[in-house]
SEROFI-620544 format. One record per residue: x, y, z of N, C-alpha, C in turn. Coordinates in steps of 0.001 Angstrom, whole numbers, padded with zeros to 6 digits, always signed. Example, Ala and Ser with C-alpha at 12.3 -4.5 7.8 and 13.67 -1.06 7.14 Angstrom:
2
+013190-005690+007800+012300-004500+007800+013200-003300+007800/+012850-002250+007080+013670-001060+007140+012900+000030+007870/
This chain:
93
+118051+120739+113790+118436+119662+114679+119024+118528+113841/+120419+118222+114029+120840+117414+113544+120054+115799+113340/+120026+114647+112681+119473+113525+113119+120612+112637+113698/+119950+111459+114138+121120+110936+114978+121231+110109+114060/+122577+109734+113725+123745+109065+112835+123070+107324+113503/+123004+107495+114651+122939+105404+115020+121383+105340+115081/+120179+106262+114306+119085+105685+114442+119051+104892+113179/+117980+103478+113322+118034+102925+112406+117109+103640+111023/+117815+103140+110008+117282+103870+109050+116193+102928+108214/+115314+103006+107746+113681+102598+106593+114423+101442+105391/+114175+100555+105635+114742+100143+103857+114163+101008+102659/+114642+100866+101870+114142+101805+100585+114078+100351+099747/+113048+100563+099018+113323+099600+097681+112115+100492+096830/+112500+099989+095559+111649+101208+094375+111524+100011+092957/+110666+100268+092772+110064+099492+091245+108836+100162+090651/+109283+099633+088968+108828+100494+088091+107884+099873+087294/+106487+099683+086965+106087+098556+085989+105513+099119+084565/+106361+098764+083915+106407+099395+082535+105723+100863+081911/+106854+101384+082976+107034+102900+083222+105305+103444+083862/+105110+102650+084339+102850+103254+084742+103013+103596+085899/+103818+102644+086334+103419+102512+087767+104524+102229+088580/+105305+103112+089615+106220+102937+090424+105763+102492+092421/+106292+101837+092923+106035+101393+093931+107339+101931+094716/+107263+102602+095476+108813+102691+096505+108228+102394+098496/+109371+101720+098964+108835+101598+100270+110132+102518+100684/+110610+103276+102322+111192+103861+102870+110891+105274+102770/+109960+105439+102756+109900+106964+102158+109266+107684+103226/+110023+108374+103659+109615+109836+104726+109153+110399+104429/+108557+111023+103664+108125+112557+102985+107923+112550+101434/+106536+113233+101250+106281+113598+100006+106401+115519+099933/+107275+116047+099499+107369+117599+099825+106738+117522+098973/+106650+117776+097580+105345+118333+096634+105558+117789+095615/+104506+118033+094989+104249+117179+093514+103363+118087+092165/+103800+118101+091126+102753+118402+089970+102681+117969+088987/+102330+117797+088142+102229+116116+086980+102806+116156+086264/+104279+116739+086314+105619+116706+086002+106659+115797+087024/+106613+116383+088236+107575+115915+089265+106902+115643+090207/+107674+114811+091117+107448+114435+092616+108507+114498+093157/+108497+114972+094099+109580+115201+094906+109351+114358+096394/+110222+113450+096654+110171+112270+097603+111413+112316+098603/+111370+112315+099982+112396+112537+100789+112577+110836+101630/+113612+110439+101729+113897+109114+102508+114736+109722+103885/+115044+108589+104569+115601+109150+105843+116930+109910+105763/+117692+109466+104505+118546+110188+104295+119347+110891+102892/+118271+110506+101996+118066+111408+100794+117228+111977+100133/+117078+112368+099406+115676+112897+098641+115921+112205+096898/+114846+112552+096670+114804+111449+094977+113737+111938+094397/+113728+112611+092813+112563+112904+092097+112360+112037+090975/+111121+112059+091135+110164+111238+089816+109814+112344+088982/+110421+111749+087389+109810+112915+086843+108862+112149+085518/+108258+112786+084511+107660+112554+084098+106381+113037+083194/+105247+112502+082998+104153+113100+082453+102606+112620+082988/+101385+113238+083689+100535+112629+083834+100977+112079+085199/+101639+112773+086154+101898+111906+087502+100840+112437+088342/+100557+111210+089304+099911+111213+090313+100084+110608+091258/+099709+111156+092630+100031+110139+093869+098841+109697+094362/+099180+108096+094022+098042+107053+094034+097801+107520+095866/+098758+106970+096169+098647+106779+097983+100351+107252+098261/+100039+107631+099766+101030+107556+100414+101149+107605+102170/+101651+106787+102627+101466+106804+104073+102911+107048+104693/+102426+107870+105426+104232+108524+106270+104469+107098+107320/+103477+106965+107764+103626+105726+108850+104266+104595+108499/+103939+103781+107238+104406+102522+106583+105483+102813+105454/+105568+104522+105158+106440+104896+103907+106685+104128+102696/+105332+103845+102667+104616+103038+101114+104618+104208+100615/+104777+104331+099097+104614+105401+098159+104334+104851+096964/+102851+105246+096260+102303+104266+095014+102244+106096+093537/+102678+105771+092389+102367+106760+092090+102309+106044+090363/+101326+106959+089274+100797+106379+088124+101148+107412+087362/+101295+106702+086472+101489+108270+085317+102854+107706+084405/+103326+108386+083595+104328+108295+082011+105571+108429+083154/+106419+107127+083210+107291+108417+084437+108888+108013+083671/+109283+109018+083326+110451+109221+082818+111756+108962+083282/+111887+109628+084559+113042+109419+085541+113338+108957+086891/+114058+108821+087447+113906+108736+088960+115466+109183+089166/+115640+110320+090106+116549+110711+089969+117207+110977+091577/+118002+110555+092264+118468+110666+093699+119534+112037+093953/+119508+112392+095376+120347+113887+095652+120618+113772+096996/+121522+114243+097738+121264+114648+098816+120271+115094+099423/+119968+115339+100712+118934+115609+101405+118964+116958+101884/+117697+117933+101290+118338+118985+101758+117378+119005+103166/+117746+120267+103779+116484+120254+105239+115108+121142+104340/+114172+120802+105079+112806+121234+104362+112926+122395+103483/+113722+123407+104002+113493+125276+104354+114845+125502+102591/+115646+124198+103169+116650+124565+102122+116336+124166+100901/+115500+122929+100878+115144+122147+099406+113782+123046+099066/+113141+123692+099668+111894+125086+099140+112726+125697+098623/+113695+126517+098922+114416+127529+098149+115063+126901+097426/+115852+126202+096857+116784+125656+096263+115951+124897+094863/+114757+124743+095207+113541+124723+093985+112765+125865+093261/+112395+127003+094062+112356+127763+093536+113748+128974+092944/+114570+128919+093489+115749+129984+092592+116380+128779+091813/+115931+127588+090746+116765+126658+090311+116215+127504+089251/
């Protein structure tokens, strides 16, 4: 099902505090995580944290607060794939 183009979309904002600790708000979806990566979906992209020692402090789908701790190396943005496509497209990478 397509989404609709005129719904309003989440602000995103993201901060990093000397690499420990990242804070992001807009965030739809946590698809999965292992203390390498996180994989984070917004309303209309997806974005990985990568890193060492990650963890997800909290996360609420409702307020799309996302708190996460750990060595974090990258933060890296992509298109959005749909659920079914970004599963496969992680495992045959």
């Amino acid at each position: 099902m397509p989404k609709n183009e005129n719904a309003a979309k989440r602000p995103h904002n993201l901060s990093i505090e000397n690499r420990k600790l990242l804070k992001a708000t807009g965030v739809a979806d946590v698809e999965g995580f292992d203390e390498t990566k996180i994989f984070a979906m917004l309303d209309d992209m997806a974005f990985t944290i990568g890193g060492k020692g990650l963890k997800v402090v909290s996360f609420s789908a409702e307020s799309g607060d996302l708190r996460v701790e750990g060595e974090i190396d990258s933060v890296t943005y992509s298109a959005a794939l749909s659920r079914r496509a970004g599963i496969f497209a992680r495992i045959f990478r």
